[in-house]
Backbone bond lengths (Angstrom), bond angles and torsions (degrees), N, CA, C in turn:
res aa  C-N    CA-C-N  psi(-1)  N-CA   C-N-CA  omega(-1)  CA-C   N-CA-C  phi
1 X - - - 1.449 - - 1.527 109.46 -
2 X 1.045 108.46 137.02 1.839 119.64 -179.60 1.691 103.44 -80.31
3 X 1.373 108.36 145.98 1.069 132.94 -160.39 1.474 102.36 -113.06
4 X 1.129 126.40 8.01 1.946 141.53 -170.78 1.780 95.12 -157.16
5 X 1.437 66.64 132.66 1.822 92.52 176.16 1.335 120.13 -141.07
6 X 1.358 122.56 114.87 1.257 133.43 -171.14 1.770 107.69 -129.80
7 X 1.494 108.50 151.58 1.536 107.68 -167.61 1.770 97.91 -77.54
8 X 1.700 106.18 166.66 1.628 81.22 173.45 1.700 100.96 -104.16
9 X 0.996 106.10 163.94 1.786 107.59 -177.09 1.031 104.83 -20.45
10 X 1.801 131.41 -62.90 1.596 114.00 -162.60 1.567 96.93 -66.58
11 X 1.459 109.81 -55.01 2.204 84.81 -159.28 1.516 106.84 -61.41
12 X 1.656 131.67 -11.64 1.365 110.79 152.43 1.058 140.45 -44.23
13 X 1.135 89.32 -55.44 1.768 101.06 160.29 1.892 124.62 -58.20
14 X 1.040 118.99 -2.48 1.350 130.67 -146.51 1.591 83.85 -114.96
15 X 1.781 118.85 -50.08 1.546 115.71 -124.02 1.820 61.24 -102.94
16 X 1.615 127.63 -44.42 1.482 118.05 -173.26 1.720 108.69 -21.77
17 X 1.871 92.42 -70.73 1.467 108.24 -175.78 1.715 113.27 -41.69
18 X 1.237 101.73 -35.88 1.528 94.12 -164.97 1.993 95.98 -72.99
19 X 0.707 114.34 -77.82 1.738 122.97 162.40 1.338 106.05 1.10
20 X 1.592 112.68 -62.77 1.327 105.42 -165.11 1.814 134.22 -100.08
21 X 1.985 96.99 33.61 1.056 127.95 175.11 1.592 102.14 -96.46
22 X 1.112 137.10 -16.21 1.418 125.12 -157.66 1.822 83.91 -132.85
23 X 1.580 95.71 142.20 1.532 123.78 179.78 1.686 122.58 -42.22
24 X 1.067 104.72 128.68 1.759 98.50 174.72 1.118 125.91 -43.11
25 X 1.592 135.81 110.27 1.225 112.67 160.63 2.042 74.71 131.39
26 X 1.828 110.41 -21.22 1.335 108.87 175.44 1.216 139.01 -107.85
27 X 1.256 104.83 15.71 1.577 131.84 -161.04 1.569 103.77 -39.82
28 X 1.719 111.98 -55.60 1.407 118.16 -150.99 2.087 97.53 -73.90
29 X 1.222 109.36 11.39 1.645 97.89 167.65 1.390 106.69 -96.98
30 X 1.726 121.69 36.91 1.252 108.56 176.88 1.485 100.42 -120.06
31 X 1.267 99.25 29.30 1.622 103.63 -161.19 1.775 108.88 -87.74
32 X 1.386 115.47 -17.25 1.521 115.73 164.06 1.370 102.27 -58.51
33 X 1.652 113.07 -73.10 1.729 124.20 -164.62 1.555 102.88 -41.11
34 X 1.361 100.00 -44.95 1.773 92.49 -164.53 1.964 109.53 -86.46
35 X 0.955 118.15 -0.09 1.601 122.04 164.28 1.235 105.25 -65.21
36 X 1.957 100.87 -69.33 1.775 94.69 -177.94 1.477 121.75 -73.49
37 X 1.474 115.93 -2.34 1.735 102.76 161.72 1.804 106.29 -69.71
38 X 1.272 111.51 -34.51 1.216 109.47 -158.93 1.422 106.54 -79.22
39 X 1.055 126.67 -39.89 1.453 132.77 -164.39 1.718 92.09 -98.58
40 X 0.870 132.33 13.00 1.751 141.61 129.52 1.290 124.68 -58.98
41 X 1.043 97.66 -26.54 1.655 108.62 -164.36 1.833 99.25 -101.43
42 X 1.128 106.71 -46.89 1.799 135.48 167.68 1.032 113.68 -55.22
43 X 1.392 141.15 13.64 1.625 131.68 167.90 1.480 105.91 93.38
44 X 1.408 111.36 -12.17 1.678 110.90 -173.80 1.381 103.15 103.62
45 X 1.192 115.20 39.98 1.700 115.52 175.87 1.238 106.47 -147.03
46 X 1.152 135.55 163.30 1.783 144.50 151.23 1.282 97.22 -109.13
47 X 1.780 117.19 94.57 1.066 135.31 146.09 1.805 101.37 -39.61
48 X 1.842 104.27 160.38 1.752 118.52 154.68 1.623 105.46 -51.77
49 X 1.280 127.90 -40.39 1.658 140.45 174.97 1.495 114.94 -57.02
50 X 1.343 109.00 -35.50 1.399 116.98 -178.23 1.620 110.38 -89.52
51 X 2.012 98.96 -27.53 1.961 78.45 173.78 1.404 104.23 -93.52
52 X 1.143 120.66 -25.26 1.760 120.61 -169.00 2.024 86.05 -67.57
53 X 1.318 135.21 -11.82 1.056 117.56 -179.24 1.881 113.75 -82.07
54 X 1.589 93.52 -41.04 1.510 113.10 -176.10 1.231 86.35 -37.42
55 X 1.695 101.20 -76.58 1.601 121.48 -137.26 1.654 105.95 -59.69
56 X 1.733 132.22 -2.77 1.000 147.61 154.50 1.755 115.93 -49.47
57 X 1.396 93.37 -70.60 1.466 121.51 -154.20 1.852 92.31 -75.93
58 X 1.408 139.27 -25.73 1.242 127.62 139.61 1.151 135.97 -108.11
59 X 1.516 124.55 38.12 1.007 120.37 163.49 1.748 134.79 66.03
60 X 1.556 89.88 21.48 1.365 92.74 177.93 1.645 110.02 -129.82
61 X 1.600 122.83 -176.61 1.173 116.16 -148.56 1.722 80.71 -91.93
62 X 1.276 111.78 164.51 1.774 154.33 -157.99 1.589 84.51 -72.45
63 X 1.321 117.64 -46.96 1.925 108.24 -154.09 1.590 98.48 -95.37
64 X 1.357 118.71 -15.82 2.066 116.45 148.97 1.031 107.18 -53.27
65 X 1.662 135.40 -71.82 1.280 126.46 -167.73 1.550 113.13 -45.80
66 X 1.559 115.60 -54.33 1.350 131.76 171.83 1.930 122.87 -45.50
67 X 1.720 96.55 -37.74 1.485 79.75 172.92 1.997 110.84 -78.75
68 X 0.933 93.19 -35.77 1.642 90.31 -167.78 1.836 114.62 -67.20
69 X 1.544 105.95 -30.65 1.139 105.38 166.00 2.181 125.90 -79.23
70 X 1.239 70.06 8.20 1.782 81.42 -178.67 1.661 117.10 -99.33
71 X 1.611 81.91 -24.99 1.751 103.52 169.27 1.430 138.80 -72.51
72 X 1.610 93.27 -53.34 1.317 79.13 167.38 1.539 123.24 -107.12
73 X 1.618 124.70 168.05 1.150 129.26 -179.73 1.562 119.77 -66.39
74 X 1.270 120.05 -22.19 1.191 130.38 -178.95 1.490 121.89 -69.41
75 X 1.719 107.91 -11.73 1.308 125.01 171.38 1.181 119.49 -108.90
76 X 1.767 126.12 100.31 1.731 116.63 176.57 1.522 105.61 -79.38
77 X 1.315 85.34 125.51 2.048 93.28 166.42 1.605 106.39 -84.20
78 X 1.521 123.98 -5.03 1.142 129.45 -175.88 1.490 96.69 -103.36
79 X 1.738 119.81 -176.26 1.145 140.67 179.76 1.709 103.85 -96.04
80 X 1.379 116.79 142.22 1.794 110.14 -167.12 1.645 85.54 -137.87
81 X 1.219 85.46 141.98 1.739 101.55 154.94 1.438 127.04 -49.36
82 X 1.038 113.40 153.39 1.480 124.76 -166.95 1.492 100.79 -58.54
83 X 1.421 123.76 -48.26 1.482 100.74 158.01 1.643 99.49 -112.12
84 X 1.565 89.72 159.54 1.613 109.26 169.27 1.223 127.75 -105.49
85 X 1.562 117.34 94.64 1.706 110.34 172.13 1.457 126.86 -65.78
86 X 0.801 104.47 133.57 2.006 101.67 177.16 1.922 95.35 -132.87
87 X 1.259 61.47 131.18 2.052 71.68 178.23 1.213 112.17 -120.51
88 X 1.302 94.94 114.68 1.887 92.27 168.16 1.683 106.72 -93.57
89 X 1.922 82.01 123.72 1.609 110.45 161.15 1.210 129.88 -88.72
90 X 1.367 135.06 -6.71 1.432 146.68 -172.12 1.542 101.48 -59.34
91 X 1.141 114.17 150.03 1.731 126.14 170.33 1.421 123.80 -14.27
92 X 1.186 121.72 -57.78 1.208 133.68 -166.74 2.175 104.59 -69.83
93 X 1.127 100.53 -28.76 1.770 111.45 -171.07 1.329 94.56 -101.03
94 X 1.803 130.69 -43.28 1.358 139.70 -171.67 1.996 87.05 -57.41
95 X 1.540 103.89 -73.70 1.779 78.69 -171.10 1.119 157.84 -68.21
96 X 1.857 91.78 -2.57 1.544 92.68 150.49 1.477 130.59 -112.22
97 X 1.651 113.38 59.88 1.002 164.03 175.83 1.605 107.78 35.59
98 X 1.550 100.18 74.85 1.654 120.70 169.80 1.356 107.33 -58.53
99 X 1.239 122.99 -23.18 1.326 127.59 -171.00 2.153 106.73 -58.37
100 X 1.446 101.56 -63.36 0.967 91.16 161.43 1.046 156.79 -50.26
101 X 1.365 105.86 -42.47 1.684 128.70 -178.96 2.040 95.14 -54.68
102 X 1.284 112.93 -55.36 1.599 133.05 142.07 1.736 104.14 13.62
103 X 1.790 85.52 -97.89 1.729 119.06 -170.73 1.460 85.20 -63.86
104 X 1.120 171.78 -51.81 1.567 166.69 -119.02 1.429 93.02 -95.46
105 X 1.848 116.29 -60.44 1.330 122.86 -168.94 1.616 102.43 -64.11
106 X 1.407 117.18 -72.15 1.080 105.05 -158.05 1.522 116.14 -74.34
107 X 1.461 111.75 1.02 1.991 104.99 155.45 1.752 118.37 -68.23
108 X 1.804 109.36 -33.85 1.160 118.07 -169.08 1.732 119.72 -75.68
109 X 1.757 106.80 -15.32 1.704 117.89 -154.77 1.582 73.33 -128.62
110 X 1.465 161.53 -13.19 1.455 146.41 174.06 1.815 96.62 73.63
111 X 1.312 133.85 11.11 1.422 128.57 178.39 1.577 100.25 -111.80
112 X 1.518 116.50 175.00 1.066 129.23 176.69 1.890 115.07 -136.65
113 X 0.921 149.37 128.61 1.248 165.91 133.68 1.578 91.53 30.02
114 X 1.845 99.05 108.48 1.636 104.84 170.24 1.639 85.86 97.57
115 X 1.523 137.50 -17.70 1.411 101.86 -176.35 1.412 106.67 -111.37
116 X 1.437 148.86 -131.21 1.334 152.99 -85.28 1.328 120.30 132.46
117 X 1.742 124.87 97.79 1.341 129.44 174.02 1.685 107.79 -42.37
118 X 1.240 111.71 133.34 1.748 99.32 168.80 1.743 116.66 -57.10
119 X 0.879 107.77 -21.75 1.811 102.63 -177.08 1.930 103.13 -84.93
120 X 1.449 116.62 -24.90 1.493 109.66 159.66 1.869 91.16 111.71
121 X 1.141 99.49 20.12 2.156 95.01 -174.04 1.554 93.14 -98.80
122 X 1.112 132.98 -41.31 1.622 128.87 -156.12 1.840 111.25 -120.00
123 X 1.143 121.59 128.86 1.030 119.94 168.62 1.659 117.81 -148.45
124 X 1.517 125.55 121.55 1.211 141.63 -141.95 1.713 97.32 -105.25
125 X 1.488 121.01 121.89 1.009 148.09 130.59 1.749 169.34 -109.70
126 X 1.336 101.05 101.29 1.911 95.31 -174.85 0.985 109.28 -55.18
127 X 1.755 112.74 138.99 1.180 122.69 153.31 1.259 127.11 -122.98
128 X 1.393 145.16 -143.75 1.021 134.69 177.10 1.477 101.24 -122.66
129 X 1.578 146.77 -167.41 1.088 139.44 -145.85 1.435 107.18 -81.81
130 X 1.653 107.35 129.83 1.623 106.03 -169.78 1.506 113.34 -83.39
131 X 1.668 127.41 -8.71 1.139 160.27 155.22 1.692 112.63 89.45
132 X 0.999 105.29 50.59 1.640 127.31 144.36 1.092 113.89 -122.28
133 X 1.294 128.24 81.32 1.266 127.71 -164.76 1.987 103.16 -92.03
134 X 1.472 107.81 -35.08 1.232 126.45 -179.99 1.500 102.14 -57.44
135 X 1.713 135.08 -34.91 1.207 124.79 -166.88 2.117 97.24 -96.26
136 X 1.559 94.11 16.92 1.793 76.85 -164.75 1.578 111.30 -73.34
137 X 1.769 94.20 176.84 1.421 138.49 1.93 1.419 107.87 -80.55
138 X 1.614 94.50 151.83 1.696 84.83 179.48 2.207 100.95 -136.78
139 X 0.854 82.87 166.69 1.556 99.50 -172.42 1.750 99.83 -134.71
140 X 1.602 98.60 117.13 1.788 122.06 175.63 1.718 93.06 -73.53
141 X 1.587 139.35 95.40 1.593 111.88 160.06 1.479 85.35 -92.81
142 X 1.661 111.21 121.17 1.812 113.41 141.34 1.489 88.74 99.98
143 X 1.392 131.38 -113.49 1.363 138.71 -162.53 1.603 86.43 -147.23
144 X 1.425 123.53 22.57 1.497 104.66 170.70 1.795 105.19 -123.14
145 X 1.229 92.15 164.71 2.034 90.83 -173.35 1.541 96.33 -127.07
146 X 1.478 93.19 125.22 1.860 114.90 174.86 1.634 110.24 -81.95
147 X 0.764 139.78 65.90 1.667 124.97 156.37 1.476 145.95 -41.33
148 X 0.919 111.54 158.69 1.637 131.31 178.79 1.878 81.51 32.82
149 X 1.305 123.75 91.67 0.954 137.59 139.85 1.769 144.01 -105.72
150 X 1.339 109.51 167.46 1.302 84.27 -165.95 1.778 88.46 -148.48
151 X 1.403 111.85 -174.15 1.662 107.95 -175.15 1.698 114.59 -48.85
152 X 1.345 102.67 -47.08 1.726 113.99 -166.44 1.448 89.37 -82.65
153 X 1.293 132.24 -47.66 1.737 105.87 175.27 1.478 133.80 -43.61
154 X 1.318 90.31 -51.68 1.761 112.05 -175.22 1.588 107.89 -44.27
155 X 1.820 105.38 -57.45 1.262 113.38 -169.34 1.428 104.70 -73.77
156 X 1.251 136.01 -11.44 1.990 147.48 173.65 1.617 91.84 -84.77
157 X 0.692 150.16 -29.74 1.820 148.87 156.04 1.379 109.52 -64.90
158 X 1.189 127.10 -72.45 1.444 110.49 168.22 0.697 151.48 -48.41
159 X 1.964 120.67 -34.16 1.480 133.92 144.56 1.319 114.62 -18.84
160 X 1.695 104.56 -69.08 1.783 118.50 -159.81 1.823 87.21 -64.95
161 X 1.731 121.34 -54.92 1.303 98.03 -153.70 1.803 105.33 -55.31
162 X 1.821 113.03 -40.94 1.601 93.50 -176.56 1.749 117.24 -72.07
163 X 1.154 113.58 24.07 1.260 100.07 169.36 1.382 118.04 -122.06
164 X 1.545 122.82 30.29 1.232 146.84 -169.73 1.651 115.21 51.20
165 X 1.016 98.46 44.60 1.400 106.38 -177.40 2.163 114.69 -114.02
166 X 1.016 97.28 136.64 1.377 89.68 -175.87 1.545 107.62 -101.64
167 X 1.552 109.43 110.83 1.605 105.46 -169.23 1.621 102.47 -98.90
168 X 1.445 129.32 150.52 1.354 138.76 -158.82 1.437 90.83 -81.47
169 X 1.378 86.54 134.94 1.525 105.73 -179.67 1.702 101.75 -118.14
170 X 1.196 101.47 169.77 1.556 114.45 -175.93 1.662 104.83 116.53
171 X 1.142 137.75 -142.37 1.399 137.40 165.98 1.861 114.40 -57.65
172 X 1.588 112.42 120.11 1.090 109.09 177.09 1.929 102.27 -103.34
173 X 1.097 121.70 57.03 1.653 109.37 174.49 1.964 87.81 -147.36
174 X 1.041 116.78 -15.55 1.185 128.16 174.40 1.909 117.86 100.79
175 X 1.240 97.65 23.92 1.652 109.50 -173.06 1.638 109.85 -55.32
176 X 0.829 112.45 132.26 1.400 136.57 -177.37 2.107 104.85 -84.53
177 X 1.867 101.53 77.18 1.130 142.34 174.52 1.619 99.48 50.24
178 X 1.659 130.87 -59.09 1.532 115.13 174.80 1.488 119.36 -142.98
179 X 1.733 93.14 4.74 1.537 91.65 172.75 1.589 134.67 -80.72
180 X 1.362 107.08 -174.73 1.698 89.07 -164.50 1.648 107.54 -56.00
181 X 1.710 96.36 175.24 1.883 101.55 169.11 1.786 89.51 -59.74
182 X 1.758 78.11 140.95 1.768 87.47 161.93 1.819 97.65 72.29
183 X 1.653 112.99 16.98 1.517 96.94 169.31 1.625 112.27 -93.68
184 X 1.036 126.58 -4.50 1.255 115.32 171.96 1.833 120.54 -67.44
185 X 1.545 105.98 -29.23 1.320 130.74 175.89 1.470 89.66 -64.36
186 X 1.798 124.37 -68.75 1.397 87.93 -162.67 1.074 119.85 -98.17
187 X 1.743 134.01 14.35 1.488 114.23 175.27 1.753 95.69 -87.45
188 X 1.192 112.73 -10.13 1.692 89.46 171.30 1.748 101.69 -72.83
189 X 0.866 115.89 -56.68 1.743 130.69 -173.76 2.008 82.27 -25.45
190 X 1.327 108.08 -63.51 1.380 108.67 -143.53 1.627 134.91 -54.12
191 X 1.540 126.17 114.26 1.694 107.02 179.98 1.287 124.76 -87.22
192 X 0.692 110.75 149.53 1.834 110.83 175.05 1.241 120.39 -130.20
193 X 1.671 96.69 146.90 1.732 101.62 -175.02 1.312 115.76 -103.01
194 X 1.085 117.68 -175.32 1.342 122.00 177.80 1.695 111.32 -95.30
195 X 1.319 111.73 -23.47 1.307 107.16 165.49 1.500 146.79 -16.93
């Protein structure tokens, strides 16, 4: 792992733009956008290289970049698998029993929550509510969101992802965007009056 981190021309160009949306004198509130450009670029991490780079490129001290990237979940200060699961367990995913979908993954990948497939493809994270709670349980891999899943889904997503396959994410039961299970069945079914 490199110990220097520099943007490459395009996200310079990228992190400029982002910078030069927020007020003079306000630069350093671009310090979320420009973590996850950077740690985009970083394997999916904010290396010490990637904040000592931030905290360069706006001009503020090393332990700003550090608190905000410590905060949120959307920033690994660690190294992540090629994809990143984050599972939300909170209430809304817990009752329609995320737990399993959970125990399914980490029987199917041999890791557990917080670790890292040995080959470097899967890496398991809780978070707190990913906010589709209506399509739960759902699982964030990468920047995409799995829905209405269940043990045998989860592990039919992981299959396709280790076999370089990109399997459709969004609702896996076929829900028709937030209505009930089986709402696509009835808003076609449905007539309406003018009444």
């Amino acid at each position: 792992m490199s110990d220097t981190f520099e943007f490459s021309p395009e996200n310079l160009a990228t992190a400029q733009q982002i910078v030069a949306k927020y007020p003079e004198g306000r630069q350093a509130s671009a310090v979320l956008p420009l973590l996850d450009l950077a740690q985009r670029q970083n394997s999916g991490w904010a290396s010490d290289a990637v904040m000592d780079a931030v905290a360069r490129f706006l001009d503020m001290p090393r332990i700003r970049v550090v608190e905000v990237a410590s905060f949120y979940t959307m920033i690994s200060m660690k190294p992540v698998g090629k994809y990143l699961l984050q599972f939300c367990t909170t209430t809304p995913c817990w009752l329609r029993d995320s737990d399993a979908v959970l125990a399914a993954t980490e029987e199917h990948l041999g890791v557990r929550l917080g670790q890292t497939t040995d080959d470097g493809m899967f890496s398991l994270l809780e978070v707190e509510c990913l906010g589709a709670c209506v399509n739960a349980p759902i699982v964030q891999i990468n920047d995409d969101m799995y829905e209405d899943l269940t043990a045998d889904s989860i592990v039919s997503v992981l299959k396709a992802l280790k076999a370089g396959e990109t399997p459709p994410y969004g609702t896996q039961i076929g829900r028709q965007t937030s209505a009930p299970d089986g709402g696509a069945k009835v808003l076609n079914d449905m007539t309406f009056s003018e009444d």
